[in-house]
PDB file of N, CA, C, O and CB in Angstrom:
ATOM      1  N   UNK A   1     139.265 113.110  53.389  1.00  0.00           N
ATOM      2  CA  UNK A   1     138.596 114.081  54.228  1.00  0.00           C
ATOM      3  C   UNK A   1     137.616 113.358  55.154  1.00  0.00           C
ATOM      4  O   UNK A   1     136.887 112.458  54.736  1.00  0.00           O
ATOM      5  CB  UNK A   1     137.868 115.141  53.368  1.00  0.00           C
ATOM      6  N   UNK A   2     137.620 113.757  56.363  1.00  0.00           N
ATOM      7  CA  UNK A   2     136.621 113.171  57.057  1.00  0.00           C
ATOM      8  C   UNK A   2     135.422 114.225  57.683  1.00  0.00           C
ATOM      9  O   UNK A   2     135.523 115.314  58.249  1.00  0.00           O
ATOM     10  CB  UNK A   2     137.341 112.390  58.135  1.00  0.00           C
ATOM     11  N   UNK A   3     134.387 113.489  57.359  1.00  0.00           N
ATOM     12  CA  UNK A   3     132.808 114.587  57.737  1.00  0.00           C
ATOM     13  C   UNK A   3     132.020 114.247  59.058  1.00  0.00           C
ATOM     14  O   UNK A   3     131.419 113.190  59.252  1.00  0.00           O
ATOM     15  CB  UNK A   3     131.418 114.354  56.421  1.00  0.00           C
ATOM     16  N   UNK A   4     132.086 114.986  59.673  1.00  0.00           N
ATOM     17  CA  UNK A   4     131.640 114.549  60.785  1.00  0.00           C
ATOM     18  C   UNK A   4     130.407 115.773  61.659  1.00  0.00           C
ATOM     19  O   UNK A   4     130.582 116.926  62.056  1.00  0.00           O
ATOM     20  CB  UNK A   4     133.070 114.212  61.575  1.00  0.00           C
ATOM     21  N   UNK A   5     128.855 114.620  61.701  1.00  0.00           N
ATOM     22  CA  UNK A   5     127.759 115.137  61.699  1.00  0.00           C
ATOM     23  C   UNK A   5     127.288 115.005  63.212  1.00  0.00           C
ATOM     24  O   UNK A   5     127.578 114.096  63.991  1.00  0.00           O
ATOM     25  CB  UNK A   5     126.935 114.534  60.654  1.00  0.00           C
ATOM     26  N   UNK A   6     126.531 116.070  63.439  1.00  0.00           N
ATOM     27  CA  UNK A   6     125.899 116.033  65.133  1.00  0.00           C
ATOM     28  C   UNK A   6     124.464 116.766  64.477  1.00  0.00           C
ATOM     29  O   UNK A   6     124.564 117.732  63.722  1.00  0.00           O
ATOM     30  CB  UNK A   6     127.024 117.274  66.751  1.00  0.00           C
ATOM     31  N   UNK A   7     122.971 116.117  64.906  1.00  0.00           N
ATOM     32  CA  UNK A   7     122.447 116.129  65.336  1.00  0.00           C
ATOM     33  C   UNK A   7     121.920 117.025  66.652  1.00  0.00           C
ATOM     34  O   UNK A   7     121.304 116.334  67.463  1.00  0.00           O
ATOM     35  CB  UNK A   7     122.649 115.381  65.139  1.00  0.00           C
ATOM     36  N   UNK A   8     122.026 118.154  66.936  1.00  0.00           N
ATOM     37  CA  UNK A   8     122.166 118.297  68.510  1.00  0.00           C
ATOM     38  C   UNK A   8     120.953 118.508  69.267  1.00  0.00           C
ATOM     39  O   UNK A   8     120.948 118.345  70.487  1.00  0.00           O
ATOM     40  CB  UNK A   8     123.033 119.438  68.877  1.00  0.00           C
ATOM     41  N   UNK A   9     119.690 118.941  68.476  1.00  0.00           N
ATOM     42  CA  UNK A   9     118.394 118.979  68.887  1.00  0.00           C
ATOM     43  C   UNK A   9     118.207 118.030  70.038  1.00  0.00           C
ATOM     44  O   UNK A   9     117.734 118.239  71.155  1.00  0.00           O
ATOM     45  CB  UNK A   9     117.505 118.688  67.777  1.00  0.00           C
ATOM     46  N   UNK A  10     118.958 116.347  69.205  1.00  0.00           N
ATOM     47  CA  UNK A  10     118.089 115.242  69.773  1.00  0.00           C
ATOM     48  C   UNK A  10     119.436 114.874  70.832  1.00  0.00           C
ATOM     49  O   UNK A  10     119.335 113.749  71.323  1.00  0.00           O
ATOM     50  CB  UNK A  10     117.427 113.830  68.469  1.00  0.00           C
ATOM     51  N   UNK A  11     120.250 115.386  71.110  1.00  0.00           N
ATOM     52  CA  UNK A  11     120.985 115.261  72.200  1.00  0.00           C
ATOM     53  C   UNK A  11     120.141 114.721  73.621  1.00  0.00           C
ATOM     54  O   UNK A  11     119.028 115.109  73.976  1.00  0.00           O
ATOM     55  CB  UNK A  11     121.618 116.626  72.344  1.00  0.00           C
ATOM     56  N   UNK A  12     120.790 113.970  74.137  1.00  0.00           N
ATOM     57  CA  UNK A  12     120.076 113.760  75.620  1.00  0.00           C
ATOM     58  C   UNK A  12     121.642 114.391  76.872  1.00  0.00           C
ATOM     59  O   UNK A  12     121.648 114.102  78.068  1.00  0.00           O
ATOM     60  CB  UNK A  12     119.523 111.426  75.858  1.00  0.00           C
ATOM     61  N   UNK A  13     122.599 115.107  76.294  1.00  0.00           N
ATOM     62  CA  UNK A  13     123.459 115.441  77.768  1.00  0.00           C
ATOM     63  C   UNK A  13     124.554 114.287  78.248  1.00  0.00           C
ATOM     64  O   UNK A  13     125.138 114.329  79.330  1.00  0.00           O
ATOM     65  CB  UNK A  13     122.270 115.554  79.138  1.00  0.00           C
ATOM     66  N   UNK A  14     124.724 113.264  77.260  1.00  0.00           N
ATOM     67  CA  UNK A  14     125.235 112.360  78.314  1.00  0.00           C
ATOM     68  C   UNK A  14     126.439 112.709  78.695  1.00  0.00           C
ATOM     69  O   UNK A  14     126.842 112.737  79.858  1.00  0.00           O
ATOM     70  CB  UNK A  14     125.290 111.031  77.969  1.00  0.00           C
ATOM     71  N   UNK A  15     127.087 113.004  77.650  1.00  0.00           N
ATOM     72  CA  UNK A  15     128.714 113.375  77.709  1.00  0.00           C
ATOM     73  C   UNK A  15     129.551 112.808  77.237  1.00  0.00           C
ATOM     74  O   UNK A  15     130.694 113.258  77.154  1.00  0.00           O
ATOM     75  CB  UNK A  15     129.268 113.415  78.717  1.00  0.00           C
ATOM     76  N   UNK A  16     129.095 111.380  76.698  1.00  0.00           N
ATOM     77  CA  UNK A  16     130.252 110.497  76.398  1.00  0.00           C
ATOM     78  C   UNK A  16     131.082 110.953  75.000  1.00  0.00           C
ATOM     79  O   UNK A  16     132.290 110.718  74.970  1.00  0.00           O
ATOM     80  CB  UNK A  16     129.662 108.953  76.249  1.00  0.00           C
ATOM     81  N   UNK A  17     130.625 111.417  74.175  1.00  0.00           N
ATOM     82  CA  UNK A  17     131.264 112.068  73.021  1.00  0.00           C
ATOM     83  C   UNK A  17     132.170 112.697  73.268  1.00  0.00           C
ATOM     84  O   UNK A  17     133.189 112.334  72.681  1.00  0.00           O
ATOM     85  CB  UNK A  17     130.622 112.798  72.342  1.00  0.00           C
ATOM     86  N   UNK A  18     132.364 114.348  74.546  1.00  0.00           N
ATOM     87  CA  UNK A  18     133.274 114.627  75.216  1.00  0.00           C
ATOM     88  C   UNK A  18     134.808 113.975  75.406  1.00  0.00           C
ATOM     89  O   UNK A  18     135.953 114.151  74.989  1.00  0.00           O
ATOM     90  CB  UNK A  18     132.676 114.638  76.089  1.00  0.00           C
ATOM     91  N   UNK A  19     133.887 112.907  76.523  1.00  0.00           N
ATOM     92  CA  UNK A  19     135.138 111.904  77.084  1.00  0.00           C
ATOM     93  C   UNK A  19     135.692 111.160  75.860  1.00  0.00           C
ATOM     94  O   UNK A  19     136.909 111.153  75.675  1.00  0.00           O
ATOM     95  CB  UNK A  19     134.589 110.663  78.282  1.00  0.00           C
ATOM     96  N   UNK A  20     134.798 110.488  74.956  1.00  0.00           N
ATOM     97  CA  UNK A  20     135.675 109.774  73.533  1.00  0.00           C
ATOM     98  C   UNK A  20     136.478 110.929  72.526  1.00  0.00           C
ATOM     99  O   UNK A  20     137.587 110.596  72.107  1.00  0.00           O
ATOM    100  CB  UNK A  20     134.363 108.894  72.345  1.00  0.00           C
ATOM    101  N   UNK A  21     136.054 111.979  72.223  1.00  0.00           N
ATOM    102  CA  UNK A  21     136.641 112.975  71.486  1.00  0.00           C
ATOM    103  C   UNK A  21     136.578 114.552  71.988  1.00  0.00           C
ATOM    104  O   UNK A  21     135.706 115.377  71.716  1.00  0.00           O
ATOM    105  CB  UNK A  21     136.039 112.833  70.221  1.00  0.00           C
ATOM    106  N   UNK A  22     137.488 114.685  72.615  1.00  0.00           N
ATOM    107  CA  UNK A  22     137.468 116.028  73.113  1.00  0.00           C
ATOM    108  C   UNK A  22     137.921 116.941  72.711  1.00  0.00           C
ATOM    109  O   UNK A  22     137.696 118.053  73.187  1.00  0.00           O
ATOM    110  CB  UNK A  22     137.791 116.171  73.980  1.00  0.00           C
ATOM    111  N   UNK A  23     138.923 116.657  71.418  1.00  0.00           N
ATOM    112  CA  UNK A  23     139.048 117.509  70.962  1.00  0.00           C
ATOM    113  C   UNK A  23     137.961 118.348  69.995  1.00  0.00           C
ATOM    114  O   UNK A  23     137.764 119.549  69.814  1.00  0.00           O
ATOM    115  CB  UNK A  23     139.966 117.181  70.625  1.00  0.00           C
ATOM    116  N   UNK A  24     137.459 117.337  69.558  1.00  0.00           N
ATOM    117  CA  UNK A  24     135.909 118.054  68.806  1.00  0.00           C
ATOM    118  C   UNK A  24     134.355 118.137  69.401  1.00  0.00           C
ATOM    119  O   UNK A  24     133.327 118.470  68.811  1.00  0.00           O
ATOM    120  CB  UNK A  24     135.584 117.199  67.482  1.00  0.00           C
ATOM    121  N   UNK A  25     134.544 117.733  70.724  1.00  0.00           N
ATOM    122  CA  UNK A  25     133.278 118.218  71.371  1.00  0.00           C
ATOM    123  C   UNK A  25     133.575 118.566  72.393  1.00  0.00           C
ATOM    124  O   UNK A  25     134.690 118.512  72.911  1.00  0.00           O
ATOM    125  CB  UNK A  25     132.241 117.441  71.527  1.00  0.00           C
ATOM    126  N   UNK A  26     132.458 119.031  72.877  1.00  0.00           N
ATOM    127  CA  UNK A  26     132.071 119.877  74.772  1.00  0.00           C
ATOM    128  C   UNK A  26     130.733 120.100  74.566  1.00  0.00           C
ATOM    129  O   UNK A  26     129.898 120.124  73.662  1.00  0.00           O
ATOM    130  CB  UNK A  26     132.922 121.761  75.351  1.00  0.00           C
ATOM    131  N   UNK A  27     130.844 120.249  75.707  1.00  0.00           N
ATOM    132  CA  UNK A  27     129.330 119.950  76.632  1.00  0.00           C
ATOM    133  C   UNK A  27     128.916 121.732  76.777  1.00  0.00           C
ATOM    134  O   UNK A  27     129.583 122.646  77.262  1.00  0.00           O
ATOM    135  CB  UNK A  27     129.680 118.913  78.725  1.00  0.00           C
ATOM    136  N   UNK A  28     127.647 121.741  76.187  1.00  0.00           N
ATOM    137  CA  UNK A  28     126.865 123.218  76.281  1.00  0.00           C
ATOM    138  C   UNK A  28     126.403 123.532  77.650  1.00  0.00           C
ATOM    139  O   UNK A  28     125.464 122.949  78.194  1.00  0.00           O
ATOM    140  CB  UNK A  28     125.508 123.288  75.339  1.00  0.00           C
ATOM    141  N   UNK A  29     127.283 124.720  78.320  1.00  0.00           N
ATOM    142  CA  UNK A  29     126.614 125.364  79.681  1.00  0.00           C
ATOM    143  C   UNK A  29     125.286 125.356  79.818  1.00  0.00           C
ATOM    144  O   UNK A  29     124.638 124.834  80.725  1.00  0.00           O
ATOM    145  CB  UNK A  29     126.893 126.732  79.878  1.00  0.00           C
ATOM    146  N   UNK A  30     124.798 126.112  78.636  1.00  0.00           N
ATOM    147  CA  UNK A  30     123.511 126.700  78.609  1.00  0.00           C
ATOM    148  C   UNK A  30     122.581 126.019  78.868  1.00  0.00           C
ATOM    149  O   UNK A  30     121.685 126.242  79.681  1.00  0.00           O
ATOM    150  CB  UNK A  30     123.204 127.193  77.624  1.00  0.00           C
ATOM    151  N   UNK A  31     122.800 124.735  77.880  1.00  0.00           N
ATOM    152  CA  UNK A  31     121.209 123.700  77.995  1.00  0.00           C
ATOM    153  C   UNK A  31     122.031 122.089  77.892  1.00  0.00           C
ATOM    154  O   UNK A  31     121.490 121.262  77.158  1.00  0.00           O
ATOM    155  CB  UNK A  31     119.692 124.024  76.127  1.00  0.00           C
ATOM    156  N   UNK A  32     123.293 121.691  78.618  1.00  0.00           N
ATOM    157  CA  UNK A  32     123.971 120.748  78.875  1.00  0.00           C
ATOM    158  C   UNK A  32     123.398 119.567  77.586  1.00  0.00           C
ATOM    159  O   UNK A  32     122.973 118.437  77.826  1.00  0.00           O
ATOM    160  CB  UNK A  32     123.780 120.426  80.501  1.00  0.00           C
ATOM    161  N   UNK A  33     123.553 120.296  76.009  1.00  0.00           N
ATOM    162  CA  UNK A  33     124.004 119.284  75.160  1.00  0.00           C
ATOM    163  C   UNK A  33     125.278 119.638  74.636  1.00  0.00           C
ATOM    164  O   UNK A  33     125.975 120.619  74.896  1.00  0.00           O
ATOM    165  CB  UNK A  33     123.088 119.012  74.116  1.00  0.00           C
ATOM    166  N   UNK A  34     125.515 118.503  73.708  1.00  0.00           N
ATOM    167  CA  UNK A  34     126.967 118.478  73.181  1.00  0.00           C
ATOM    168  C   UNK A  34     127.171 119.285  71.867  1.00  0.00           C
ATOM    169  O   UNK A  34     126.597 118.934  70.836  1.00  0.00           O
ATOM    170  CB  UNK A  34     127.415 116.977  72.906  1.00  0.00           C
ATOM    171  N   UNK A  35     127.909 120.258  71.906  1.00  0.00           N
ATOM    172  CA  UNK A  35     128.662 121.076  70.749  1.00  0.00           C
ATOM    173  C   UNK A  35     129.750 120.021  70.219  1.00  0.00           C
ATOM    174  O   UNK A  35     130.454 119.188  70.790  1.00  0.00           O
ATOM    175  CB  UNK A  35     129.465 122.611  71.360  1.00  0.00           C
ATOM    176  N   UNK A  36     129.577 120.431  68.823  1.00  0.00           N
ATOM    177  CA  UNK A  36     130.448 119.777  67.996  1.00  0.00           C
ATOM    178  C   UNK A  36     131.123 121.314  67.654  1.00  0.00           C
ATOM    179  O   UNK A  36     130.474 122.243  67.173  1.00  0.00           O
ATOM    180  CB  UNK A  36     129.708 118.726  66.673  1.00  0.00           C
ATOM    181  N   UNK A  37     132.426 121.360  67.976  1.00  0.00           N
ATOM    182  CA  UNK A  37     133.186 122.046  67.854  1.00  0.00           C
ATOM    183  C   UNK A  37     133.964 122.499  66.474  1.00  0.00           C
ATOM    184  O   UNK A  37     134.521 121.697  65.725  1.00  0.00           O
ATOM    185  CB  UNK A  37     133.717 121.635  68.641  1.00  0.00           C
ATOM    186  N   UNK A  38     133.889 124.346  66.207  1.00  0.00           N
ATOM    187  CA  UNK A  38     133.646 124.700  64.869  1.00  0.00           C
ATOM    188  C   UNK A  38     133.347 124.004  64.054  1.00  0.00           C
ATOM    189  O   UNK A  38     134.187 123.687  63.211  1.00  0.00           O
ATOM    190  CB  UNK A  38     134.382 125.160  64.390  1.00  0.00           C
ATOM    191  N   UNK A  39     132.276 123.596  64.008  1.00  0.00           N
ATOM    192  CA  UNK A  39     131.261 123.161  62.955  1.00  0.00           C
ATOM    193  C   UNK A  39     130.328 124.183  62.385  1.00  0.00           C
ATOM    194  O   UNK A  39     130.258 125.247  63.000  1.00  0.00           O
ATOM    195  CB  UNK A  39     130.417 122.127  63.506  1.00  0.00           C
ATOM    196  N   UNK A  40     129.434 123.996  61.065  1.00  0.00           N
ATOM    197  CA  UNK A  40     128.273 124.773  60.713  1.00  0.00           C
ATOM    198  C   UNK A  40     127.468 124.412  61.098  1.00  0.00           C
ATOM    199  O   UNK A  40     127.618 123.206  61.297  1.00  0.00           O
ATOM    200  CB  UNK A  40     127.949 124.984  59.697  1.00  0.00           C
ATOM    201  N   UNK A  41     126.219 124.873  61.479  1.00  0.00           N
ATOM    202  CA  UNK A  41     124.559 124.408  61.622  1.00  0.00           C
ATOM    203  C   UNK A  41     123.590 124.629  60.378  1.00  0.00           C
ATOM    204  O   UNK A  41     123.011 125.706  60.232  1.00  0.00           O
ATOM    205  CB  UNK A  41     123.821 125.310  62.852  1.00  0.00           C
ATOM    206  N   UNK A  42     123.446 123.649  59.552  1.00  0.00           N
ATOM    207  CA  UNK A  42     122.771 123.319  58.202  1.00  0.00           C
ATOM    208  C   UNK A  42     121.213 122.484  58.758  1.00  0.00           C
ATOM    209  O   UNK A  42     121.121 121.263  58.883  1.00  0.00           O
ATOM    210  CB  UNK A  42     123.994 122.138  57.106  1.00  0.00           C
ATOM    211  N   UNK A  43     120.154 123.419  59.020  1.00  0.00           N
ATOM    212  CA  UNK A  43     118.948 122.554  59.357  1.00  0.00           C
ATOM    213  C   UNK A  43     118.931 121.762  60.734  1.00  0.00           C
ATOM    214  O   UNK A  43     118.256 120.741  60.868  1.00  0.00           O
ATOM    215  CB  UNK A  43     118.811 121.526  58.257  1.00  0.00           C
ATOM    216  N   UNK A  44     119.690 122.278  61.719  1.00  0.00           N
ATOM    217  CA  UNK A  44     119.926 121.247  62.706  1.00  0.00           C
ATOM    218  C   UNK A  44     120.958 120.678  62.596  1.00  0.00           C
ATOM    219  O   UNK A  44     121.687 120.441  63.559  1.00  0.00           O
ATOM    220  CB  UNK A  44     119.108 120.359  62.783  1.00  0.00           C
ATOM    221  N   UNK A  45     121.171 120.409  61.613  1.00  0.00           N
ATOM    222  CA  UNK A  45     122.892 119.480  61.481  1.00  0.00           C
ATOM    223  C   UNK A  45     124.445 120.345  61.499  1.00  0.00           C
ATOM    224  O   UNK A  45     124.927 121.173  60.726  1.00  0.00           O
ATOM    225  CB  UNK A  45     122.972 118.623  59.689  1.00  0.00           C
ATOM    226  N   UNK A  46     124.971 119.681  62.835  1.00  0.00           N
ATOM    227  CA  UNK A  46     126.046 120.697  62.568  1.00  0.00           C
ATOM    228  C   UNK A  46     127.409 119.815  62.710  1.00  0.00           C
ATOM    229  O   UNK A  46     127.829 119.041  63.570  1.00  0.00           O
ATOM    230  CB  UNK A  46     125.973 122.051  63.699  1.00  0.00           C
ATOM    231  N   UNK A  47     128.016 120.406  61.170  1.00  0.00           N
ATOM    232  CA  UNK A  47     129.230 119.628  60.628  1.00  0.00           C
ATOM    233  C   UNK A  47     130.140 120.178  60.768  1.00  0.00           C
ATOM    234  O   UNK A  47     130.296 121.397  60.842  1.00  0.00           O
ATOM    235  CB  UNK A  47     129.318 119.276  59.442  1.00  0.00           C
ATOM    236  N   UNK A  48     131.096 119.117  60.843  1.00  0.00           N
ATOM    237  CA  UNK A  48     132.815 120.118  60.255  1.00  0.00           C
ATOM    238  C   UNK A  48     133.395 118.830  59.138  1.00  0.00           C
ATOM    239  O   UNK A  48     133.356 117.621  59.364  1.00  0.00           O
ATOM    240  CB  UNK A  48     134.571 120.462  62.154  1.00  0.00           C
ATOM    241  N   UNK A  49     133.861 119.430  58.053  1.00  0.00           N
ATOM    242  CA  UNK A  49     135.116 118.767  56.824  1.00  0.00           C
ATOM    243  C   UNK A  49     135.887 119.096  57.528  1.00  0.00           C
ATOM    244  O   UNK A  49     135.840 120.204  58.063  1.00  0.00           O
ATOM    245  CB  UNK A  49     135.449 119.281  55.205  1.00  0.00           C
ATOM    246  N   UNK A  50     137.028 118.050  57.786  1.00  0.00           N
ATOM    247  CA  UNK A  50     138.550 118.000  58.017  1.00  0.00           C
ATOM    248  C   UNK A  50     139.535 117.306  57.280  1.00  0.00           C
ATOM    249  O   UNK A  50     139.305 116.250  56.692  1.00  0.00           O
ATOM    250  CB  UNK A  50     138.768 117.560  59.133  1.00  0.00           C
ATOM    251  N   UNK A  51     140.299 117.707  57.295  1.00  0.00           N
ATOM    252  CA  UNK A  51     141.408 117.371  56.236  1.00  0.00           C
ATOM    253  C   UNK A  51     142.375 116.062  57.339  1.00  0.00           C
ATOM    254  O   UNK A  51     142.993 115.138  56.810  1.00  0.00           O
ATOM    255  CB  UNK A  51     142.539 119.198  55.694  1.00  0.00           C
ATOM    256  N   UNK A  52     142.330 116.207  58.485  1.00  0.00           N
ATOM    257  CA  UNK A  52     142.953 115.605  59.543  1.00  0.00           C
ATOM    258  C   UNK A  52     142.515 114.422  59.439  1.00  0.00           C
ATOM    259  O   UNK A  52     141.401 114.445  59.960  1.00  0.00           O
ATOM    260  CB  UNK A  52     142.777 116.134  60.784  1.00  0.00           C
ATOM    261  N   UNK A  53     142.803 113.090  58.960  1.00  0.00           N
ATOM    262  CA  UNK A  53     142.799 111.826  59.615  1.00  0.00           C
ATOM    263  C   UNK A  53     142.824 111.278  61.067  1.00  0.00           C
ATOM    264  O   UNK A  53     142.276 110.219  61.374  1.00  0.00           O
ATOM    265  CB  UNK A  53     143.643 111.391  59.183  1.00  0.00           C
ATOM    266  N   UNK A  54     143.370 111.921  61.774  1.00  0.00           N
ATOM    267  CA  UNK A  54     143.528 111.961  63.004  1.00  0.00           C
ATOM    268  C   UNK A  54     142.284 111.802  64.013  1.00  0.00           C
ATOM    269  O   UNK A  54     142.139 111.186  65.069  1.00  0.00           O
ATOM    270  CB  UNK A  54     144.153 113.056  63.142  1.00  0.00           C
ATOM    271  N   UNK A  55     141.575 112.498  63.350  1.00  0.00           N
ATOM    272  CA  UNK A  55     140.264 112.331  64.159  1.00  0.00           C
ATOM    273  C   UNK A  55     139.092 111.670  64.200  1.00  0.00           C
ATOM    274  O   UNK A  55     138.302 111.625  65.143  1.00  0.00           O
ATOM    275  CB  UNK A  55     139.846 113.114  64.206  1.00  0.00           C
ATOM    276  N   UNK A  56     138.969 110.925  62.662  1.00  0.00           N
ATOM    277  CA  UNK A  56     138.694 109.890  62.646  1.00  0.00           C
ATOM    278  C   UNK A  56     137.917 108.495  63.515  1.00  0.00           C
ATOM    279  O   UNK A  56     136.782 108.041  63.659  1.00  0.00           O
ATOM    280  CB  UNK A  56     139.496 109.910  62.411  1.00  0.00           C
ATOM    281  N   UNK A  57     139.518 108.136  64.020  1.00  0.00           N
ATOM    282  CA  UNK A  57     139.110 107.026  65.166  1.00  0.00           C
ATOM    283  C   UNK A  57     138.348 107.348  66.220  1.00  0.00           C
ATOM    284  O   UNK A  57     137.613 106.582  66.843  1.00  0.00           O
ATOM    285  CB  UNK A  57     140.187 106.479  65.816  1.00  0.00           C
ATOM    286  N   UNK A  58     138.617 109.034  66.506  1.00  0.00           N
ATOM    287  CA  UNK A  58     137.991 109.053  68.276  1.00  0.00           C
ATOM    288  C   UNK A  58     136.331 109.694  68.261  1.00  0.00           C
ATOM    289  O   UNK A  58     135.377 109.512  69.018  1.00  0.00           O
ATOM    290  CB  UNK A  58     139.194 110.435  69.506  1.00  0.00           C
ATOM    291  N   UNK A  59     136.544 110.646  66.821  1.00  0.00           N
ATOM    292  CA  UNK A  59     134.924 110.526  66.302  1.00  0.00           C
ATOM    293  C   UNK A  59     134.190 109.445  66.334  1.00  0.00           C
ATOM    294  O   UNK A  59     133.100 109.325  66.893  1.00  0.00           O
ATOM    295  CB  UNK A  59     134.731 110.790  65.021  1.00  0.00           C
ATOM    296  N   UNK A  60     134.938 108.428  65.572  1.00  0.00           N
ATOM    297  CA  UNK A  60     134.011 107.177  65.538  1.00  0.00           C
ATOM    298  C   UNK A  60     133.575 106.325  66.522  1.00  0.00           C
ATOM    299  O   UNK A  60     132.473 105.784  66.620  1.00  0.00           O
ATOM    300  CB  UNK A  60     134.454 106.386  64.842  1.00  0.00           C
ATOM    301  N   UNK A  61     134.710 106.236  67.378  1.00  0.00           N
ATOM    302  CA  UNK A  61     134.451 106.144  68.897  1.00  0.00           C
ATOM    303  C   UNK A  61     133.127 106.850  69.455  1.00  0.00           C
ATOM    304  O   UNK A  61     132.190 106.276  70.009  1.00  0.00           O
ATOM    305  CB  UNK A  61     135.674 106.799  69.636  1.00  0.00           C
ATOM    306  N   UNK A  62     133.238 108.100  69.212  1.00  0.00           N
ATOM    307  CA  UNK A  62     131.664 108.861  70.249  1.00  0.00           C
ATOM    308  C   UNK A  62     130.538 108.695  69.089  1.00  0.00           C
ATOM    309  O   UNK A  62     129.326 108.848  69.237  1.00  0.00           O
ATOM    310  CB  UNK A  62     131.792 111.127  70.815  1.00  0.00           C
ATOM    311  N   UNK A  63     131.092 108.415  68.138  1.00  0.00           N
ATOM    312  CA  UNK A  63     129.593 107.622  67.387  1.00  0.00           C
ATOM    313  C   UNK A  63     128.836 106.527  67.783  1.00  0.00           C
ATOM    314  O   UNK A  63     127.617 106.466  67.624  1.00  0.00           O
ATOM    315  CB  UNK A  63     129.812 107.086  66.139  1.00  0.00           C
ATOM    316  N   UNK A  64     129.529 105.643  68.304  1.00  0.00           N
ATOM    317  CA  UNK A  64     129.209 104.266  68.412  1.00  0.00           C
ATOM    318  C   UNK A  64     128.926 104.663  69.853  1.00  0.00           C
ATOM    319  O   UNK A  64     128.037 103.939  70.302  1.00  0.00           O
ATOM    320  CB  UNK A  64     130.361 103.018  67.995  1.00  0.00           C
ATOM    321  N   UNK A  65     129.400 105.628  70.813  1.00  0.00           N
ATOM    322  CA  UNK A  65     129.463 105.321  72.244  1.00  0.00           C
ATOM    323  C   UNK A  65     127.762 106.428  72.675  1.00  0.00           C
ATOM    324  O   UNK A  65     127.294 106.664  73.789  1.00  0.00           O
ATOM    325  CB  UNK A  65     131.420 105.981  73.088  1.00  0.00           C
ATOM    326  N   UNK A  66     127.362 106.770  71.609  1.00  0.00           N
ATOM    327  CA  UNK A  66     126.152 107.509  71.298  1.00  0.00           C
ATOM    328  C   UNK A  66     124.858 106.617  71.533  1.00  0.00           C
ATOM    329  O   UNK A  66     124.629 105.677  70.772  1.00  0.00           O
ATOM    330  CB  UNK A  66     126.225 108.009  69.808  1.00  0.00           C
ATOM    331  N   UNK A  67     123.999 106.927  72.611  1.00  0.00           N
ATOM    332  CA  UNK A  67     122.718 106.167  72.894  1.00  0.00           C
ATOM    333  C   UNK A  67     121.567 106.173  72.077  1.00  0.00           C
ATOM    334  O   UNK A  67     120.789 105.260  71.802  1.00  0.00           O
ATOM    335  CB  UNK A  67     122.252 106.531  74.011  1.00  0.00           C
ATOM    336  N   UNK A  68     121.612 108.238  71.485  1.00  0.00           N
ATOM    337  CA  UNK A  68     120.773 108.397  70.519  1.00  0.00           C
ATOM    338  C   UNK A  68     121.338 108.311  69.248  1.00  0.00           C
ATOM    339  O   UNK A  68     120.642 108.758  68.336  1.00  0.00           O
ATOM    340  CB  UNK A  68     120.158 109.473  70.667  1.00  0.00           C
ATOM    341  N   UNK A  69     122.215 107.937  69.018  1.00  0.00           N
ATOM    342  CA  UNK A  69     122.793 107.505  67.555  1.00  0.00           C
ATOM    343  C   UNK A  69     122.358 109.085  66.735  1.00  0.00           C
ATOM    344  O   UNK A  69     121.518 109.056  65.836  1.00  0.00           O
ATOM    345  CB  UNK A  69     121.803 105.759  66.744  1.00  0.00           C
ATOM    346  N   UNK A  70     123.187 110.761  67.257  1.00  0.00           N
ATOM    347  CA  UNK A  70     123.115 111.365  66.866  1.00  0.00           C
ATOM    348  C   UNK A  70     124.504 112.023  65.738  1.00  0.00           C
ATOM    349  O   UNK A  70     124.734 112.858  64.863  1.00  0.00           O
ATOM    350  CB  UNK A  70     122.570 111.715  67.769  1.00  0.00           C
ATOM    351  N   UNK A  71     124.815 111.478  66.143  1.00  0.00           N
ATOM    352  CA  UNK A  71     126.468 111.230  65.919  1.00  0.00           C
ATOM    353  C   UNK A  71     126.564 110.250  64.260  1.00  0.00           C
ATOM    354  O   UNK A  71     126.167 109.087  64.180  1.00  0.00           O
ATOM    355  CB  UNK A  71     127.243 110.033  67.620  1.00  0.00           C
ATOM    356  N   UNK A  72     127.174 111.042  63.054  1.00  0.00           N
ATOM    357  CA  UNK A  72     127.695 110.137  62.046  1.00  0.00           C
ATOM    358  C   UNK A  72     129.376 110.598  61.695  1.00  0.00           C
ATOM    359  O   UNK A  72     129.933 111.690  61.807  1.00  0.00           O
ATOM    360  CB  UNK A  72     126.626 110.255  60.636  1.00  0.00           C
ATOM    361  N   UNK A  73     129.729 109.675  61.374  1.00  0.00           N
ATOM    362  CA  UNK A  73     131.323 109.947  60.902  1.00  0.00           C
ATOM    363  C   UNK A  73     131.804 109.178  59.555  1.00  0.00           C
ATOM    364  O   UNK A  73     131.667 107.955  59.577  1.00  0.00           O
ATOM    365  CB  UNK A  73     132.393 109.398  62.151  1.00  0.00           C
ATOM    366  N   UNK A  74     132.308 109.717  58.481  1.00  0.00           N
ATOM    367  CA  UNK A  74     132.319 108.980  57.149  1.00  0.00           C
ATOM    368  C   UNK A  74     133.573 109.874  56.734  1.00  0.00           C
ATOM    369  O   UNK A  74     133.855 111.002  57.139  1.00  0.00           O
ATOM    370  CB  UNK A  74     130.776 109.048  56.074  1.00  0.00           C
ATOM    371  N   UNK A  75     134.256 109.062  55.808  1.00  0.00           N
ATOM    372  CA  UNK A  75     135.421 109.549  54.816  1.00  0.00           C
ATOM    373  C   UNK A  75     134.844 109.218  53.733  1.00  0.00           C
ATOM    374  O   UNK A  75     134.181 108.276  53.300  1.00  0.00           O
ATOM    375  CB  UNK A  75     136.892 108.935  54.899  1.00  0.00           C
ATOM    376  N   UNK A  76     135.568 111.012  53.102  1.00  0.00           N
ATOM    377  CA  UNK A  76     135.038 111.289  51.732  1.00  0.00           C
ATOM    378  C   UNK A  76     136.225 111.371  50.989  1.00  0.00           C
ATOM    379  O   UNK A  76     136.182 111.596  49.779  1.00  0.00           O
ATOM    380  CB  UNK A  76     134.149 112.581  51.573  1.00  0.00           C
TER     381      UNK A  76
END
């Protein structure tokens, strides 16, 4: 299973998470931070469990491509 955490308070807008994984993020109209897509919001933290391997690599990608290092990605 892979868990994958956003932070979004401390978002700064950049976008690059988008462009590295689009299938699990987009960019918020409202106040141009990044949604992590169907996820929960637990305290600020908003996750999704996936059963998909698949997503994995390109999560980890907008982890690393993350300025504020809001972004975590781990297999459980």
């Amino acid at each position: 299973m892979v868990v994958v955490t956003l932070q979004r308070e401390k978002c700064i807008g950049c976008n690059y998470c988008v462009e590295m994984a689009p299938e699990q993020f987009a960019m918020s109209k409202k106040d141009g931070k990044s949604v992590l897509l169907h996820s929960q919001n637990k305290k600020g933290f908003h996750t999704i469990k996936s059963h998909d391997e698949g997503i994995f690599d390109t999560c980890e990608q907008a982890s690393k491509a993350c300025p504020v290092k809001i972004i975590s990605v781990k297999r459980t």
